[in-house]
C-alpha angles and dihedrals in degrees: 000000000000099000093048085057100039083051082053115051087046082067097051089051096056098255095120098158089056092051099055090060091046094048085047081053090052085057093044089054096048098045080054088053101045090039090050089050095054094051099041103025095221154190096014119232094260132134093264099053100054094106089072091047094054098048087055107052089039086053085048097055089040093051088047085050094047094053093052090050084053103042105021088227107133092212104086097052085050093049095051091043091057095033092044110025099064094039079050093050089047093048085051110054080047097057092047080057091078147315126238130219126350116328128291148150089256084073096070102048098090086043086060099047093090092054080059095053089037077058091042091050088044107056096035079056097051084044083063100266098140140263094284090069089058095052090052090047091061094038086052091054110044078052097059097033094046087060116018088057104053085039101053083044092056092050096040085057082049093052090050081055089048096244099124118085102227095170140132112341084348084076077065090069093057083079080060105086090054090066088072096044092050086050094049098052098050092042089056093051091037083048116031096009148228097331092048091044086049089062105025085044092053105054099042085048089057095045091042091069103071087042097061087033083060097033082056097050089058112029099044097052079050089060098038081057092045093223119199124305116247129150081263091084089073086063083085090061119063099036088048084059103052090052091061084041102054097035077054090068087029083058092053090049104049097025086202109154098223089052094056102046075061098067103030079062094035087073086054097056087052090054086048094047091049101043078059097056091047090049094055095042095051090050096047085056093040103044110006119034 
């Protein structure tokens, strides 16, 4: 998830070379998954093992949207919405069924795998792809915002009573709940537009602060400690990203300088994030496995 947007916001910085390596990285990333999967059969499809699943198939739509914004060929971002939206979809309705053990953020990635695909349906339908896309889009998003946003505001009530294990590379998963509000914010302007954006944009901006101010008190003294290393360390990355993503079209929209100077920097912080995650990765293989 985290490599594809990284690959695309460097495109839309200007810094198309290094986005090429990074969306190769993205590739790279994904043959390892499917060719782990094939060897180890795991994890198994269960309830408590939707978070993994989520973070796939929304990897897989955001690499097919980084290599049309490369390449301008529509084909990619057509490929990751049918490949990832109905496996999202499917993640999804498994995941309402029930929740398993004490609260956490864990629980609302695969919630927020359908705002992903409302983000994947809008922009193939802004790219030309035709009104279905838009329908879906909007589908997509009532889905995900009709159930991710009751359910991180129930954890987040659990982690002010201190039920939510935020420890070690867990602190990583409070990042989780503003990847729904980044993708919000970007469907509703790729859907309904600007004036929408400006509201909508608003109001999600306001209530973002006090989550990445929490998200930054648990996750940085993780990393200072450097805790253990788990696939749960990538959970800084993608919502990072569609923050930048979505104060980039709040800046537009705005065109307000401070904000801008915002989400030129948020990018940054998602390169950060990631080279992190890389770093940690590579050590674990390196010194600890």
């Amino acid at each position: 998830m985290g490599t594809s947007l990284v690959a695309t916001l460097l495109v839309i910085s200007g810094f198309d070379p290094l986005a090429w390596v990074v969306a190769c990285i993205g590739v790279a990333i994904l043959v390892m998954l499917v060719v782990g999967f094939i060897i180890y059969r795991t994890p198994r499809f269960r309830q408590d093992t939707m978070a993994p699943w989520a973070m796939t198939f929304i990897g897989i739509m955001s690499l097919g949207t980084a290599w049309t914004n490369l390449t301008d060929n529509l084909t990619y971002i057509l490929v990751g919405f049918w490949i990832g939206a109905p496996a999202c979809l499917a993640v999804y309705a498994n995941q309402l069924r029930g929740f398993q053990g004490p609260p956490n953020f864990a629980w609302g990635l695969a919630l927020v795998g359908p705002i992903m695909a409302s983000n994947t349906a809008a922009t193939t339908h802004v790219k030309g792809g035709g009104d279905i896309y838009w329908i879906l889009g909007v589908c997509c998003m009532v889905a995900s915002i009709g159930a991710a946003y009751p359910l991180f505001a129930r954890v987040y009530v659990a982690a002010w009573r201190r039920k939510v294990d935020l420890s070690g590379p867990n602190a990583a998963t409070a990042w989780i709940p503003l990847g729904v509000v980044g993708q919000t914010v970007s469907a509703v302007d790729l859907l309904f537009g600007k004036d929408a954006e400006l509201i909508v944009g608003t109001v999600l901006l306001i209530a973002a602060i006090p989550m990445i101010a929490f998200a930054m008190w648990h996750f940085y003294p993780a990393v200072a400690r450097w805790a253990r290393y788990s696939p749960s360390w990538w959970a800084s990355t993608f919502p990072t990203g569609t923050i930048s993503v979505g104060s980039h079209h709040l800046a537009e929209v705005w065109n307000l300088e401070w904000l801008t100077i915002i989400a030129t920097a948020l990018p940054a912080l998602l390169v950060l994030h990631w080279l992190l995650c890389v770093t940690r990765c590579t050590f674990w293989v390196v010194y600890e496995r």
